[in-house]
N, C-alpha and C positions, 0 to 999 in steps of 0.2 A: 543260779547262785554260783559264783566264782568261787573256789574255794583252795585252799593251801595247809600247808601240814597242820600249822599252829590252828586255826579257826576250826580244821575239823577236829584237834581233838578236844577246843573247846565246847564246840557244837556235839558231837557223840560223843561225848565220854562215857558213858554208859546207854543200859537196853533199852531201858524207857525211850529216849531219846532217839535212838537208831529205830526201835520199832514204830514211832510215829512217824518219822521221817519218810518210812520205807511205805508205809498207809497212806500216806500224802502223794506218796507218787506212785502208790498203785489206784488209789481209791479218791478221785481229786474231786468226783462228782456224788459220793459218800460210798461208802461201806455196800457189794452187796456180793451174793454168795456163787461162788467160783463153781458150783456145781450146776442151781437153777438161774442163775441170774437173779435171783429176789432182792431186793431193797428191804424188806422188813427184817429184820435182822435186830439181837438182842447180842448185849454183849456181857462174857463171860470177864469179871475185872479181873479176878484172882488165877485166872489162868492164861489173861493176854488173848481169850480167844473169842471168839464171835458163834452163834445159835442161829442158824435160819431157821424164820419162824415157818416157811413154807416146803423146804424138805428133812429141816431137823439135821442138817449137815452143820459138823462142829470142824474148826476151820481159822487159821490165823494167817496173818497176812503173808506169811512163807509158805502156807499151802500149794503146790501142781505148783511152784516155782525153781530156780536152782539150790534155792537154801530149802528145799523140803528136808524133814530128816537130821539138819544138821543141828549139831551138839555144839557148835563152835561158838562162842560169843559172838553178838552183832558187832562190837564194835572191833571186835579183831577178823570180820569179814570188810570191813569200812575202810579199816588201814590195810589190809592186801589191795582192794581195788585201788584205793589213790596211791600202793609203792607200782600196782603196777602200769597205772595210766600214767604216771607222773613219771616214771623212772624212762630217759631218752632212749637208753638200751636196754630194756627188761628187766629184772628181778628173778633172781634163781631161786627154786624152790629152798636150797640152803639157806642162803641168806635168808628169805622169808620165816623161814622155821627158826633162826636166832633172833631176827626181829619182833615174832609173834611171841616166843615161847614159845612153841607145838615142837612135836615130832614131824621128823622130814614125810613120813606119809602124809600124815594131816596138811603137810603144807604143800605137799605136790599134787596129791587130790584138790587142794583149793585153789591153784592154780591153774589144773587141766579144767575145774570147774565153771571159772571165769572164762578161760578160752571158748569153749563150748558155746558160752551166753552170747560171745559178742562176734561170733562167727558170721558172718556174711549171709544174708539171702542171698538160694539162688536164681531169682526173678530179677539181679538188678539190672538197671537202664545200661544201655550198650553208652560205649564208651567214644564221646564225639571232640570237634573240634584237632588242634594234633595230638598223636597219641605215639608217646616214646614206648618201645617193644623191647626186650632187653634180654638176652637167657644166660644164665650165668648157673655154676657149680657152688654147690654147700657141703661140709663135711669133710669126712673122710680124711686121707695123707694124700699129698701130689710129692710122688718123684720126678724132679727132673732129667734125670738120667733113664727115664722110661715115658711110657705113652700114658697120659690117666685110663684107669678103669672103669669101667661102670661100674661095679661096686663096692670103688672107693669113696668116690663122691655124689652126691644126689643130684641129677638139672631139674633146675626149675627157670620160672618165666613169670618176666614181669610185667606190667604193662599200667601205663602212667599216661593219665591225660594231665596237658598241660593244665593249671590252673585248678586241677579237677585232683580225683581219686587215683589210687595206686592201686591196683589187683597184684598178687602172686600166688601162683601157686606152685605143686611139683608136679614133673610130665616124667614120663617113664622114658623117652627118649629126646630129646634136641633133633630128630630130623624132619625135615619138608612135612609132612603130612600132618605130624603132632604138634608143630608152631603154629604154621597157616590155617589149619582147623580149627587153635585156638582164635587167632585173631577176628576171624571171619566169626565166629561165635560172639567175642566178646565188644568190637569195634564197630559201628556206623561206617557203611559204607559207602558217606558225605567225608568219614574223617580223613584227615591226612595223615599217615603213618610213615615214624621216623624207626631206621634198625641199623645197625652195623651191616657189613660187606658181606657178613654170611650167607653162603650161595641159599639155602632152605628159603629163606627170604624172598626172592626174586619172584617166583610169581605169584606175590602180592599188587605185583604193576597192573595185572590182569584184573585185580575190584577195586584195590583204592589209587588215591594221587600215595604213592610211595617213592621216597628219599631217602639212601642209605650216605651214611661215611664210611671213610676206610682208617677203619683203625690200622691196619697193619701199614698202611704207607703215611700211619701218624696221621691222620686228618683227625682232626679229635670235633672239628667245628666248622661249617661252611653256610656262613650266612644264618639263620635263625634252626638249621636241621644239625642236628645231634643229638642223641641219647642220655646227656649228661644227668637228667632226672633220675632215669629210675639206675643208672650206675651209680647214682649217690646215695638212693634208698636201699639196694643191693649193699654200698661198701658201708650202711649204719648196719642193717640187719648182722650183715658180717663180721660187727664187730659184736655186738650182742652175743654171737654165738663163740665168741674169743673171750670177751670179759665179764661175762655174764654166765649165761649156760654153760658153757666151755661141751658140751658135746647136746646130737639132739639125735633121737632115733628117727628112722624115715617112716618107723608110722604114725607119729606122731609130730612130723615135720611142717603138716598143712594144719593143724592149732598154732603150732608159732607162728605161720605166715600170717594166722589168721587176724592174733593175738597185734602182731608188729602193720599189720594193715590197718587197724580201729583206731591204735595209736599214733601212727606217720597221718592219716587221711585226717586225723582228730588234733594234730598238733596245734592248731591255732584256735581250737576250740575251746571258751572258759568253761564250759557245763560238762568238760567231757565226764568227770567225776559224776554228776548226778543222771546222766548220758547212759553211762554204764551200769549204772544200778539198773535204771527201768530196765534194759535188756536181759540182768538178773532176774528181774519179775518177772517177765514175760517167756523168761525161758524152763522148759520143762526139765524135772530134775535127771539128775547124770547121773547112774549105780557106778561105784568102785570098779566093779567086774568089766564094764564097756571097757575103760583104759588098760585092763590087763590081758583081755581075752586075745589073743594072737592073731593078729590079721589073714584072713583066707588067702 
């Protein structure tokens, strides 16, 4: 189902209507109980919830999913997912909080909440055919009248099959070991892999067919090898964290990659909206306390 601002809030405008929608596409081969698996199942009308007749588990259709627990209307979970599948550069938990009515907690919890949902397996297919590689800086101040820091800015790495999916994520350091490791990790070693002149780069000649440009002597393009993909998914992301987020902390940095991955790889996608629900169902509930406790 294709859908856009106006249709969805004629379609969910209230609970009823979200709560069947969300049954339909957890439950599409009917109703059964998230504990035993049972199909016989009785349902509870006045409380929206369901009776397995074979362990007595009482149970609604947000149960062991990300809306477990939540007190928040469905269908102001309904319009955060479509501002933030549908918004090209993100949605700040601000904004989101004057557009929902909530409090900024409530709205940065249900954003770090959705991130969670639609975060990446890490099982996925290695990355074939050509594959742009790309490492670029987030954050922080750059002076130019000095050398960047490590921590000013965050590096992170991206990597973009042509016709295909975008990965990024953050690497603790940009040299030889932490690039190449990744790529060899993440790329088919049939693909052809394209990077800029950066010396870390180089023995990549040793597994794949590899093609670099030279940015610094301006080659920006030679023949069908260049980078230009994932320097354009880099220069959207980059602005997202300019006109959007305006800051993002580093430990919490690989949810927005995550977040700006579902959405870039899903651009042309009409279902991304009902796309993202299921992974809401499917995903297990996130405590408040995970997002605050201080990274090791």
């Amino acid at each position: 189902m294709e859908i856009n601002l106006i249709n969805l809030i004629e379609r969910y405008s209230d609970e009823d209507k979200c709560r069947k929608y969300l049954e339909c596409l957890r439950w599409h081969h009917g109703v059964k109980c998230p504990r035993c698996s049972s199909k016989k199942i009785s349902h509870i009308v006045k409380r929206n919830q369901y009776d397995c007749d074979a362990c007595r588990y009482q149970f609604s259709v947000m149960a062991g999913s990300i809306f477990h627990d939540s007190h928040l209307p469905l269908w102001k979970w309904f319009l955060a997912v479509y501002l933030m599948t549908e918004s090209k550069k993100g949605i700040s938990a601000n904004q989101l909080k004057r557009s929902l009515a909530i409090s900024y907690k409530t709205a940065w919890y249900l954003c770090h909440r959705i991130r969670k949902a639609i975060e990446e397996a890490t099982d996925k297919p290695k990355l074939n055919g050509i594959v742009e590689v790309d490492e670029t800086y987030v954050g922080g101040k750059y002076d130019k009248r000095r050398k960047r820091e490590p921590w000013e800015k965050q590096p992170v790495i991206g990597l973009l099959e042509r016709n295909g999916k975008f990965e990024a994520r953050k690497i603790p350091t940009p040299s030889k070991q932490i690039l190449v490791g990744i790529v060899k990790d993440r790329v088919s070693n049939k693909a052809t892999v394209m990077t800029d002149e950066l010396p870390a780069y180089k023995s990549l000649n040793k597994t794949f067919n590899h093609e670099s440009v030279n940015h610094r002597a301006e080659e920006w393009v030679r023949g069908n090898v260049h980078t230009n993909g994932t320097e354009s998914a880099w220069s959207l992301f980059k602005r997202s964290i300019v006109g959007a987020y305006h800051q993002i902390s580093e430990k919490h940095l690989d949810a927005y990659l995550d977040e700006f991955e579902w959405r870039f790889n899903g651009r042309e996608n009409k279902y991304l909206f009902r796309d993202t629900l299921i992974r809401l169902l499917n995903s297990p509930k996130m405590e408040f306390k995970e997002l605050i406790t201080k990274s090791a």
